[in-house]
C-alpha positions as CSV (number, residue, x, y, z in Angstrom):
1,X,171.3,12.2,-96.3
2,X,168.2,14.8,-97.0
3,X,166.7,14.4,-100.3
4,X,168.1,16.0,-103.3
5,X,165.8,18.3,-105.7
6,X,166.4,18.0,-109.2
7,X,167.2,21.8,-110.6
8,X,164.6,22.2,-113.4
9,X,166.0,25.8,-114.5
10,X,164.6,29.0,-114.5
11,X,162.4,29.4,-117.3
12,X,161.7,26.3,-120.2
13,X,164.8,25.2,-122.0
14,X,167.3,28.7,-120.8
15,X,169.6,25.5,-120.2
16,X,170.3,26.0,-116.3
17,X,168.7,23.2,-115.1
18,X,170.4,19.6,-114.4
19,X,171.0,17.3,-117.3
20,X,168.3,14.6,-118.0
21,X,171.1,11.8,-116.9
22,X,172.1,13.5,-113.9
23,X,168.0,14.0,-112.8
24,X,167.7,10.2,-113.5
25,X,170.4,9.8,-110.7
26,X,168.9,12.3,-108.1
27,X,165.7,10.2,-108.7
28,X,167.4,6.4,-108.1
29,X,169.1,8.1,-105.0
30,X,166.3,9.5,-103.2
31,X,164.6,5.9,-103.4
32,X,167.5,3.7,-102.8
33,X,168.8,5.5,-99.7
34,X,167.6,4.3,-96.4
35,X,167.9,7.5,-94.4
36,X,165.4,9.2,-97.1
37,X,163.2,6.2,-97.2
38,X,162.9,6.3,-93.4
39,X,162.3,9.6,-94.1
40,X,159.5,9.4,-96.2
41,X,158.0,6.3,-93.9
42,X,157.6,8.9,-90.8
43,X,156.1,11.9,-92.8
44,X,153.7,10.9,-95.2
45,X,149.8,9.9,-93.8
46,X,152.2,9.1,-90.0
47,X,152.3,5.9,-92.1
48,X,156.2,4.1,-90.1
49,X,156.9,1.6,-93.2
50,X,160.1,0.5,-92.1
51,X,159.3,0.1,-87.6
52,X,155.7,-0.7,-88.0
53,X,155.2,-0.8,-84.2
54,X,151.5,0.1,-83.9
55,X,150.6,-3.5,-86.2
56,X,150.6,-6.4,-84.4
57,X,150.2,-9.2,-86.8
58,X,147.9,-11.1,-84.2
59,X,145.0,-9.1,-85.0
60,X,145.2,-5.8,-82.7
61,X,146.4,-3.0,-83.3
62,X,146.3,0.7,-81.7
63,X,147.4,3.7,-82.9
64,X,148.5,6.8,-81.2
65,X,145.7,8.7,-83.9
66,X,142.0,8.1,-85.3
67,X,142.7,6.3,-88.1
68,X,141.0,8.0,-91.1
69,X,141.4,5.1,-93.3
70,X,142.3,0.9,-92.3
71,X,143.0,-1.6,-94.7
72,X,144.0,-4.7,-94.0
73,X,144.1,-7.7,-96.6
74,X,145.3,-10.3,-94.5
75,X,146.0,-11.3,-91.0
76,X,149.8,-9.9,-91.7
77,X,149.2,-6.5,-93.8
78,X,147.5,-3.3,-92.8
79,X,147.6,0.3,-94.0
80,X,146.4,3.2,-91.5
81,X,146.2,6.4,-92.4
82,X,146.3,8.7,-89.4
83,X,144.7,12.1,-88.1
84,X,145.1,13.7,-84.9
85,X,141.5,13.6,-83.4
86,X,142.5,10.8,-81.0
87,X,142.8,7.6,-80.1
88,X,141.1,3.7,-81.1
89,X,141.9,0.3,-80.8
90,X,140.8,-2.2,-83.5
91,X,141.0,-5.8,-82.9
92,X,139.7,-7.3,-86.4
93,X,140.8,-8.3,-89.7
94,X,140.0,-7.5,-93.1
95,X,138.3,-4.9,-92.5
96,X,137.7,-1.2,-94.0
97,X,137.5,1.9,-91.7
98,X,136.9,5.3,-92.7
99,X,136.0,8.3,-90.6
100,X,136.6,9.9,-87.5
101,X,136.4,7.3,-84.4
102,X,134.9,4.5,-86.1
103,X,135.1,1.2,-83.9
104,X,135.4,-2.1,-84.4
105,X,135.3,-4.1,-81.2
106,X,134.4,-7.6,-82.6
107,X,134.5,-9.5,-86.1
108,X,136.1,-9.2,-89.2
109,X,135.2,-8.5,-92.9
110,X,133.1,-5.6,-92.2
111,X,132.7,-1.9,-93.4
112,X,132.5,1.5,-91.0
113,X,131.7,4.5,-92.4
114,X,131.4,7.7,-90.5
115,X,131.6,9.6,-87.1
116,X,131.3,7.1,-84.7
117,X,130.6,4.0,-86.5
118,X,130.4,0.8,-84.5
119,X,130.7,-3.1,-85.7
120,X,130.6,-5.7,-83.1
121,X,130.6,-8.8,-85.1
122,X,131.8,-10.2,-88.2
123,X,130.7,-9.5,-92.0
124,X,128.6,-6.3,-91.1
125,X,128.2,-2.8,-92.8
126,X,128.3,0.7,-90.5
127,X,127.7,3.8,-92.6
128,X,126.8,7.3,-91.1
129,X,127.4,9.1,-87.6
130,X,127.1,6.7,-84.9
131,X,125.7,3.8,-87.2
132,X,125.3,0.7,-85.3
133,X,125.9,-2.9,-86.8
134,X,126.6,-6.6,-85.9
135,X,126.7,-10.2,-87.0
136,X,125.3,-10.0,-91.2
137,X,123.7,-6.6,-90.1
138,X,123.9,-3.8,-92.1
139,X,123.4,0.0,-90.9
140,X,122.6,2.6,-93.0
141,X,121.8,6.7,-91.5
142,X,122.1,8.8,-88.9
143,X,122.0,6.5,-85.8
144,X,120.9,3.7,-87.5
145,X,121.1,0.6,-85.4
146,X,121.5,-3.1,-86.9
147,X,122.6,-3.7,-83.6
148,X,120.9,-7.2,-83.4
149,X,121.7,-9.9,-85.9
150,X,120.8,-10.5,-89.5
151,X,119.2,-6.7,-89.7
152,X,118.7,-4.6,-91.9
153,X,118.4,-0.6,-91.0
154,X,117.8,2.5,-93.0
155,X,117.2,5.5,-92.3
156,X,117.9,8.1,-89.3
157,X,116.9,6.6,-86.3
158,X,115.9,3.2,-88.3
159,X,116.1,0.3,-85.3
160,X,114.4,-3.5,-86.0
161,X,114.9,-6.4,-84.2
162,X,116.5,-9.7,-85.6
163,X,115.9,-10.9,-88.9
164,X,114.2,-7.7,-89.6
165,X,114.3,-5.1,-92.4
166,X,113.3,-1.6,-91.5
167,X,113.7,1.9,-94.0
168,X,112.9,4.3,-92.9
169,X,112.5,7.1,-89.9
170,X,111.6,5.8,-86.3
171,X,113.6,6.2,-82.7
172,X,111.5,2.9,-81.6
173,X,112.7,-1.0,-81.9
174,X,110.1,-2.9,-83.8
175,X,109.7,-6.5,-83.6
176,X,111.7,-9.9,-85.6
177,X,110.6,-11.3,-88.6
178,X,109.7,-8.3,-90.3
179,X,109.9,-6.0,-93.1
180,X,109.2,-2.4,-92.5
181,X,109.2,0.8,-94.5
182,X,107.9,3.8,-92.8
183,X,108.2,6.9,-91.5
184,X,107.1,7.0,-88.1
185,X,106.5,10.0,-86.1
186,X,106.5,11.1,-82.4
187,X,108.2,11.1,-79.5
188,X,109.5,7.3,-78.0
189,X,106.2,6.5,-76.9
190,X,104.4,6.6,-80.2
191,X,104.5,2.9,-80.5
192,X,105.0,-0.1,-78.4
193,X,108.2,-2.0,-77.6
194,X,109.4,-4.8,-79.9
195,X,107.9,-7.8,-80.4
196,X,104.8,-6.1,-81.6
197,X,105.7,-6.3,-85.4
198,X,107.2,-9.9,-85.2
199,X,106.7,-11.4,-88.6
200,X,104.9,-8.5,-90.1
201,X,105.1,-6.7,-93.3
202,X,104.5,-2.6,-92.8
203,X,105.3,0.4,-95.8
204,X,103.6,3.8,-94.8
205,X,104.2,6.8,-93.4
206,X,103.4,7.1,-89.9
207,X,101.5,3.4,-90.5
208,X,101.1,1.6,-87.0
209,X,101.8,4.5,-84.8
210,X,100.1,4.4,-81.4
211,X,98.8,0.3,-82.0
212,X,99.7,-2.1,-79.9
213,X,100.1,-5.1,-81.8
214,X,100.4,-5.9,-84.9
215,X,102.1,-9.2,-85.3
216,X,102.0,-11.5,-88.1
217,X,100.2,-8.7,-90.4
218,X,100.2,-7.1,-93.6
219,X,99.8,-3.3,-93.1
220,X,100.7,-1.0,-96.4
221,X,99.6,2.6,-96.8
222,X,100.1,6.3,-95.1
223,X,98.4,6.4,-91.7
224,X,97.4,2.4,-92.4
225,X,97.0,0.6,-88.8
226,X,97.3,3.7,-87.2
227,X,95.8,3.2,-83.5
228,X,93.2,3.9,-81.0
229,X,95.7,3.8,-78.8
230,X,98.5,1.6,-77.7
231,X,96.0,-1.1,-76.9
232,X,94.9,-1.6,-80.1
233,X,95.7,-4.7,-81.6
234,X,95.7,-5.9,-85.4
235,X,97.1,-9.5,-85.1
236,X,97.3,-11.6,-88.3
237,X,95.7,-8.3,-90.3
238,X,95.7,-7.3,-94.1
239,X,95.0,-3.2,-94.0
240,X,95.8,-2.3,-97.7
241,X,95.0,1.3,-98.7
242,X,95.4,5.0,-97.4
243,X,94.0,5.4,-93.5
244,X,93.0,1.4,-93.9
245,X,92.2,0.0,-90.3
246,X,92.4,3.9,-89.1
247,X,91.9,3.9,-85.2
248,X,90.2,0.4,-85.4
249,X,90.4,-1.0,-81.5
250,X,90.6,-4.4,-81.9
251,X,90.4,-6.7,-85.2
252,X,92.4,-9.3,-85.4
253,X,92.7,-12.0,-88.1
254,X,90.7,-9.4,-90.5
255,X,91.2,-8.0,-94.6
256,X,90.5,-4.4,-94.8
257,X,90.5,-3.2,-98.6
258,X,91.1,0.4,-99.9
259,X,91.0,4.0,-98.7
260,X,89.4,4.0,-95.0
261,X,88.8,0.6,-94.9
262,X,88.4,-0.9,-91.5
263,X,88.1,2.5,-89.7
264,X,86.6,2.4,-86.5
265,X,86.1,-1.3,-86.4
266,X,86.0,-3.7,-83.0
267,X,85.8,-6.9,-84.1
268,X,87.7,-9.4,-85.2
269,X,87.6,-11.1,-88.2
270,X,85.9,-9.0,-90.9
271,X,86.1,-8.7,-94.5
272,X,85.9,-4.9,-95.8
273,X,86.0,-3.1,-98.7
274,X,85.3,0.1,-99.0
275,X,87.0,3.9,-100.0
276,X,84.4,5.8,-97.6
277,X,85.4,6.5,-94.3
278,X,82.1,7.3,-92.2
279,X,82.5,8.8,-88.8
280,X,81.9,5.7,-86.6
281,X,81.7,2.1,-87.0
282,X,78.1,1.6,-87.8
283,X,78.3,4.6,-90.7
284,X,81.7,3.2,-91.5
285,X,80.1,-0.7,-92.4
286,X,77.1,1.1,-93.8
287,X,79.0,2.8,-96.3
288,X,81.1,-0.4,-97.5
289,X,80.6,-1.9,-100.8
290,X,81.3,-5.2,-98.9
291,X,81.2,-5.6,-95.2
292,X,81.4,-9.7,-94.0
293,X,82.4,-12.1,-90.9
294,X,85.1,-14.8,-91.5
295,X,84.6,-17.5,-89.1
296,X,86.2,-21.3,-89.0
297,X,82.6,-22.6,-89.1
298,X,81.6,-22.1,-92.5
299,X,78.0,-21.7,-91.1
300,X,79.1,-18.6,-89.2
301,X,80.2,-16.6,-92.5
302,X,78.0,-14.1,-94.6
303,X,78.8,-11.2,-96.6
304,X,76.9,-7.9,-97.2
305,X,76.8,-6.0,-100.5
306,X,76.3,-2.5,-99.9
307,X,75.3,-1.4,-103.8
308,X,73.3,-3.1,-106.8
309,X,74.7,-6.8,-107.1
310,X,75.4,-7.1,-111.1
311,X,75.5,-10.5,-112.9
312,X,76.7,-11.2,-115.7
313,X,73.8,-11.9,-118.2
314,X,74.0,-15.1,-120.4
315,X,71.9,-16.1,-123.2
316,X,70.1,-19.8,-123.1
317,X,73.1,-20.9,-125.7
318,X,75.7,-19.8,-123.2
319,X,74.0,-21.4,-119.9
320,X,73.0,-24.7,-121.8
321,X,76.8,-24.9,-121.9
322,X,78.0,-24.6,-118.0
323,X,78.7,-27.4,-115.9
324,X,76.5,-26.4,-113.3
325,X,76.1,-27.9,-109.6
326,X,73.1,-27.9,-107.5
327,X,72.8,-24.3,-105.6
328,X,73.9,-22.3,-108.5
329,X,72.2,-19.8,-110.2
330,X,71.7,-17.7,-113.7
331,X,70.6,-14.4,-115.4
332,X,69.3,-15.7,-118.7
333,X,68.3,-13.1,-121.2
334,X,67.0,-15.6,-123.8
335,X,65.2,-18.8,-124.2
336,X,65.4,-22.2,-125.8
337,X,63.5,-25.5,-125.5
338,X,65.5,-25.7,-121.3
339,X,65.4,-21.8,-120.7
340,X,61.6,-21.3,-121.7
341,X,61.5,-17.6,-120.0
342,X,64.4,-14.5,-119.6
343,X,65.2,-14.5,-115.5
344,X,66.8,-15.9,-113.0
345,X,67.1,-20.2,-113.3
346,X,68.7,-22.1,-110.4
347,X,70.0,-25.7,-110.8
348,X,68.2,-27.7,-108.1
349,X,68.6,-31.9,-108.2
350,X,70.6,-32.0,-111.1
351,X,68.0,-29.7,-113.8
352,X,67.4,-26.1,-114.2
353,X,64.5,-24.5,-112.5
354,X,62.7,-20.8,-113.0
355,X,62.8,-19.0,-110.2
């Protein structure tokens, strides 16, 4: 039986049109009447509500289209909504689908979201063309690849390794452990292979392009760690600050501080803290307001001030009342009956003397 229109008339109210009892009929008719239900199965979304033959209840299910859409709330109910760009098969459950030729080909709970996105495990997110995802991985950009587990990637391009978190720009696979926002620049060979940024922490733009190695560090700031060359190596660093650790070679287990800190520098573990960037290393550490060594053998430490070193002055009253130890010293810009002249006092066995 074909459905049945209700006549609405002409024009409002010129009293043509069928009776408000007898449209209430056509109404219960053309949803109680299998042949118009079938009907309505087979035309609207290519949604077959009555012979759903491309659900299988086991957990695969292909359709004869791309589904736009995939719902499925349980291991027994699923809603497709069909186009006619082509074919997929997805064997999961629970999941939500939307775009043209996403796949799922492992898992369940997980979100696709674009041209071409992929899941291959369970509770991941896919969103954008050709996004990549698997196992807790989310995938966020243009070709953005979570494609190991427990990842997180944003960004076009953005690829980490496991564990990782990467925003950000790059066509390279950094290392595990790590968090990384940057925009890195360059063709595939700008930086080295994963493993390089294992437990590291890098924001910047272009920040560890062309280093080696950079495991274990801390690098945050445009151009920060940015290498020699891919030999380079910044192991167990802190470079904080625009251009900090700038086309240093080698310094590992080293603190670089501010604006050009660390440029230039070759050995490992030094203490710097400067904004001036000098043209070499020796004008670099010139410049510094504080250039030092860091050594396990506290005799092999020092530290260089590069500037005035200003103490804070103290009057006899205040010094009378420190708790001093033997090796410290005092400006004193007073006297009393201990502080008999203004200068510097040391505390040498256990009394203060002029020095």
């Amino acid at each position: 039986m074909p459905i049945t229109n209700i006549n609405i008339g002409t024009v409002p109210n010129d009293g043509t049109g069928d009776t408000l009892r007898a449209a209430g009929s056509i109404i219960n008719t053309n949803f109680t009447d299998a042949s118009i239900v079938n009907k309505w199965s087979t035309q609207v979304y290519g949604l077959d509500l009555v012979t759903p033959a491309i659900v299988n209840i086991s957990g695969t299910s292909t359709a004869s289209g791309s589904p736009l859409a995939r719902l499925r709330d349980s291991t027994t109910a699923e809603i497709f909504i069909f186009s006619d760009l082509g074919a997929i098969e997805i064997p999961a459950n629970q999941n939500i689908v939307w775009g043209y030729n996403p796949t799922v080909t492992a898992g369940d709970s997980s979100v696709l979201l674009g041209n071409g996105a992929t899941v291959s495990g369970s509770f991941s997110v896919s969103i954008g063309v050709n996004a990549i995802s698997t196992t807790y991985s989310v995938a966020i950009g243009y070709l953005a690849d979570a494609s190991e587990s427990n990842v997180v990637s944003i960004g076009r391009n953005a690829i980490t390794g496991s564990n990782s978190v990467r925003i950000g720009i790059s066509n390279v696979k950094q290392g595990t452990n790590s968090i990384q926002y940057s925009w890195v620049g360059g063709s595939t060979s700008a930086l080295k292979g994963a493993g390089t940024l294992s437990t590291a922490t890098v924001m910047g733009y272009d920040c560890i392009k062309n280093t080696g190695s950079a495991i274990g560090s801390v690098v945050l700031g445009s151009l920060a760690g940015y290498g020699f060359n891919t030999s380079s190596n910044l192991d167990y660093t802190v470079a904080i600050g625009y251009a900090s650790g700038y086309f240093a070679t080698t310094s590992q287990f080293s603190i670089f501080l501010g604006a050009n800190s660390g440029r230039y520098e070759s050995n490992n573990r030094r203490f710097i803290v400067t904004t001036n960037s000098g043209t070499d290393q020796a004008t670099h550490q010139a410049a510094a307001l504080a250039y030092g060594k860091m050594d396990a053998t506290t005799a092999n430490q020092w530290l260089g001030i590069g500037g005035i070193l200003k103490m804070r002055n103290y009057t006899a009253v205040e010094a009378s009342s420190l708790t001093p130890a033997d090796g410290d010293f005092v400006y004193v810009n007073s006297t009393d009956g201990t502080f008999t002249s203004v200068g510097f006092w040391g505390y040498e066995n256990s009394a203060w003397v002029k020095l």
